[in-house]
C-alpha positions in Angstrom: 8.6 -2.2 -26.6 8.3 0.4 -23.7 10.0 -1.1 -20.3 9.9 -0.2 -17.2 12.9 -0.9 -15.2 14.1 -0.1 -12.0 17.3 -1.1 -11.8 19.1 0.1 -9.2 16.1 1.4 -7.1 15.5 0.4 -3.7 11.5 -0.2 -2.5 10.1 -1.1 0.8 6.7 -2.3 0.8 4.5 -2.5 3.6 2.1 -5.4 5.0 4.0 -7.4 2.3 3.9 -10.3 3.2 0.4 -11.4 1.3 -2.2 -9.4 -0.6 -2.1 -6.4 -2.6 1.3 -5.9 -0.9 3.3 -9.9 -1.6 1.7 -8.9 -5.4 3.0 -5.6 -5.2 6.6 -7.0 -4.0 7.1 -9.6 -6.9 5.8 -6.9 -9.7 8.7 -4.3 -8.3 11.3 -7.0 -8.2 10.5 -8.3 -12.0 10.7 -4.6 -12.9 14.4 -4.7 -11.5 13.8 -3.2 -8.3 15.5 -4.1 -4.9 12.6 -5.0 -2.7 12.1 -4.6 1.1 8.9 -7.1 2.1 7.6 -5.5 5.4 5.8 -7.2 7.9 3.7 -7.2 11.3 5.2 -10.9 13.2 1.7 -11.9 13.8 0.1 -15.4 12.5 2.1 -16.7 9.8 3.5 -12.9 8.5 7.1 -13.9 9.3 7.0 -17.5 7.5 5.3 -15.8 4.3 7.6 -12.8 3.9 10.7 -15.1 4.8 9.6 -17.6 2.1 8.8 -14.2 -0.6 12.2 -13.2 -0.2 13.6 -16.9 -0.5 12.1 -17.0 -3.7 12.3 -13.8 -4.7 16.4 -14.0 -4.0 19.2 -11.4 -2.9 17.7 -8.5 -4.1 14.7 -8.7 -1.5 14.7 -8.9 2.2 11.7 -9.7 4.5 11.9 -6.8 7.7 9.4 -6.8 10.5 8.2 -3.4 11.7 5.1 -2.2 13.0 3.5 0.8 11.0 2.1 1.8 14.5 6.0 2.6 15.9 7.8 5.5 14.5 11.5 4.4 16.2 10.4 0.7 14.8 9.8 2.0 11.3 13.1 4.5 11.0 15.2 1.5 12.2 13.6 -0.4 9.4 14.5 2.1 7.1 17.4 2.6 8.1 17.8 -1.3 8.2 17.0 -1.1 4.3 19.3 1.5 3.5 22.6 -0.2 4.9 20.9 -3.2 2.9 20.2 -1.7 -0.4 22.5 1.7 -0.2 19.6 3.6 -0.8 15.9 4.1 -0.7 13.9 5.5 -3.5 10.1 4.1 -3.3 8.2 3.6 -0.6 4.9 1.5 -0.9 1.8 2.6 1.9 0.5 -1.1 1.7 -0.3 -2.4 5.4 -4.0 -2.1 6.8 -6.4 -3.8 8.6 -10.1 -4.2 8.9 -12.6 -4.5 12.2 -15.9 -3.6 10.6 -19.0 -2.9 13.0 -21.3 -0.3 11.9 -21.7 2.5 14.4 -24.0 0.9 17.1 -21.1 -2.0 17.8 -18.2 -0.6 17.1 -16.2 0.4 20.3 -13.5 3.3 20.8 -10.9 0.4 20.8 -12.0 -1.0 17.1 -12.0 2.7 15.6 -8.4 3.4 17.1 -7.3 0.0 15.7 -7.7 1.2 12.2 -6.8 4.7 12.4 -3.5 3.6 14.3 -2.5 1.0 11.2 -4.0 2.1 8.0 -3.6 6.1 8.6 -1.1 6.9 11.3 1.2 4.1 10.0 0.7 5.7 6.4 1.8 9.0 8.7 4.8 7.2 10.2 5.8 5.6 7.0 5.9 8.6 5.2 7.7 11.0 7.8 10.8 8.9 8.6 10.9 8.1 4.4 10.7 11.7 3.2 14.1 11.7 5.3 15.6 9.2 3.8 14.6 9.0 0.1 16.4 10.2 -2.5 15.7 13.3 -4.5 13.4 12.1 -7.2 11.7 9.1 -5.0 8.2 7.9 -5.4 5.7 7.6 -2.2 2.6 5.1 -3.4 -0.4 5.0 -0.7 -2.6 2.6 -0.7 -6.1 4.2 -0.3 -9.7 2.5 -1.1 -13.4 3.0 -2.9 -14.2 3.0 0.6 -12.9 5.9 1.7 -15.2 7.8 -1.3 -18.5 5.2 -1.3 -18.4 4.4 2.6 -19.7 1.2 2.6 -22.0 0.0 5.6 -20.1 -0.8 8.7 -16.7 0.5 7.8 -16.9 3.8 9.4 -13.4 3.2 10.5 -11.7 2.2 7.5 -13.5 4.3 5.6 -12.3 7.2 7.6 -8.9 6.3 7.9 -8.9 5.4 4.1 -10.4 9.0 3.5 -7.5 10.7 4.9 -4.9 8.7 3.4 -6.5 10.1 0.3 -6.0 13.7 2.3 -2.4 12.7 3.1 -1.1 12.2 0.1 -2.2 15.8 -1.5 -0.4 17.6 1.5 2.8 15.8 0.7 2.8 16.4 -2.8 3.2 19.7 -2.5 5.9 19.7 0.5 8.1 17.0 -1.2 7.6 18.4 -4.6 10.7 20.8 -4.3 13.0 17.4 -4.4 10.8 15.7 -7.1 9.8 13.1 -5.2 6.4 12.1 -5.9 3.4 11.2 -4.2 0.2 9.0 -5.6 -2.4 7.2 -4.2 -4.1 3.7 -5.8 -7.5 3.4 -4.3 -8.9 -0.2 -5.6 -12.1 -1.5 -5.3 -12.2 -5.7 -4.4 -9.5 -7.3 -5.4 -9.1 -11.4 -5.1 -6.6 -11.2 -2.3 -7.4 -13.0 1.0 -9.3 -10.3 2.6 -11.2 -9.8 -1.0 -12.6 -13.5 -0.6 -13.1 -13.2 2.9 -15.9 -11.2 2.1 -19.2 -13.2 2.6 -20.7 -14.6 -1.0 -23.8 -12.8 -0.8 -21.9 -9.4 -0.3 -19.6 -10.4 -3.1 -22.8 -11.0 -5.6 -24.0 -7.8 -4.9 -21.0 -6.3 -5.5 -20.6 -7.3 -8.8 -23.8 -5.8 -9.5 -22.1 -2.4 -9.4 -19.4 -3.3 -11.3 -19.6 -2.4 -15.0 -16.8 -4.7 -16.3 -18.8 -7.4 -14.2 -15.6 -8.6 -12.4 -13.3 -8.3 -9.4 -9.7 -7.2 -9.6 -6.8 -9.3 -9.9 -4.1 -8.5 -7.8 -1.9 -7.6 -10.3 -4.3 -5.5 -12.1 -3.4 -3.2 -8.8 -0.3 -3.5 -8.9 0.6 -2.4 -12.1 -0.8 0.7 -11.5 1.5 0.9 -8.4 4.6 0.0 -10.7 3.3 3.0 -13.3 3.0 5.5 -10.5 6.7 3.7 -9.0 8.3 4.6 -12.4 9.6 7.3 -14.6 6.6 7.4 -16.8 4.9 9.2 -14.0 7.3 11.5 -13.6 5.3 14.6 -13.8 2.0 12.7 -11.6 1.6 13.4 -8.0 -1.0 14.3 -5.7 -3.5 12.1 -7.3 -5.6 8.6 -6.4 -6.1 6.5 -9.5 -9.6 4.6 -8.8 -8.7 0.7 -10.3 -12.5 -0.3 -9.8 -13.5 -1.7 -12.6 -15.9 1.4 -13.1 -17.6 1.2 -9.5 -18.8 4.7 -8.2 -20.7 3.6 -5.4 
């Protein structure tokens, strides 16, 4: 049998604590990775990263930050480091939507997005490179979106778009110290904001799906492990589409 392990490796994922990104945790931390749950204290973030990391045990850690402040998310890194002794995979998870098509949506909704689900992939990634270890792994989390653009997600789309951008610049400027850098672009996955999708949007959805399903989370994730490991050792600078064969 072919394992992955971890052991000894030291990941901080963001907008952890539910989603993609609590999935993403608990795959990492099976794999034998130490596992740094981010999260935004909003709603009930704290309580659900506290009670991952509960569960999850001494090799995790729940640590607030906001993606949107570089000084908060060095000192979060940093935070990890004295924790861990080392980081060695960093996980671009956290987003947000505030869909309007073009008519509605206002200069603060459009900001919004770019601010979490770009600049905080920006942020992320430029205090990480600094503190990663030679050989690290940098996994963003991009979308279909930001290659279908989907009605009323002009934002997101965008700011998915460039994450896409993003993560083909750093390839080549962290590739001198191995570190590598993917992106995962799913289509709908049956997370919390997957099923807060109206019905009738979900039905036609489907109808462009040629396995005729939605993700599960894990499905994601264990493309994120595969890109986190040393089987993708010589992979960087590309988005693997887990769609289920949706192009729009």
């Amino acid at each position: 049998m072919i394992a992955i392990d971890l052991a000894g490796r030291t990941a901080v994922v963001t907008g952890a604590s539910q989603g993609l990104g609590e999935t993403t945790s608990r795959l990492l931390h099976e794999a034998g990775a130490n596992v740094v749950i981010n999260y935004f204290d909003f709603g009930p973030n704290r309580a659900n990263a506290e009670r991952l990391a509960a569960e999850l045990g001494p090799r995790a850690a729940a640590m607030e930050a906001d993606v949107r402040c570089p000084e908060r998310v060095a000192a979060m890194l940093d935070e990890a480091v004295a924790r861990f002794g080392a980081l060695d995979i960093l996980v671009n998870n956290a987003a947000i939507l505030r869909d309007k098509t073009l008519r509605k949506m206002d200069a603060g909704q459009w900001q919004d997005v770019i601010d979490t689900n770009l600049t905080g992939v920006f942020n992320v990634c430029k205090a990480g490179a600094e503190r990663l270890r030679d050989g690290g792994r940098i996994v963003n989390m991009a979308s279909i979106a930001g290659f279908v653009g989907f009605f009323g997600q002009s934002n997101y789309a965008a700011a998915k778009a460039g994450v896409v951008a993003l993560t083909k610049v750093l390839s080549r400027e962290l590739g001198k110290r191995r570190i590598t850098v993917n992106a995962v672009a799913p289509g709908v996955a049956l997370t919390e904001m997957g099923r807060s999708i109206p019905e009738e949007v979900r039905a036609a959805m489907l109808g462009n799906i040629p396995l005729g399903r939605f993700a599960e989370p894990r499905e994601v994730a264990s493309v994120v492990l595969f890109l986190c490991s040393d089987m993708a050792s010589y992979v960087t600078g590309h988005t693997v589409h887990v769609n289920g064969g949706w192009w729009g």
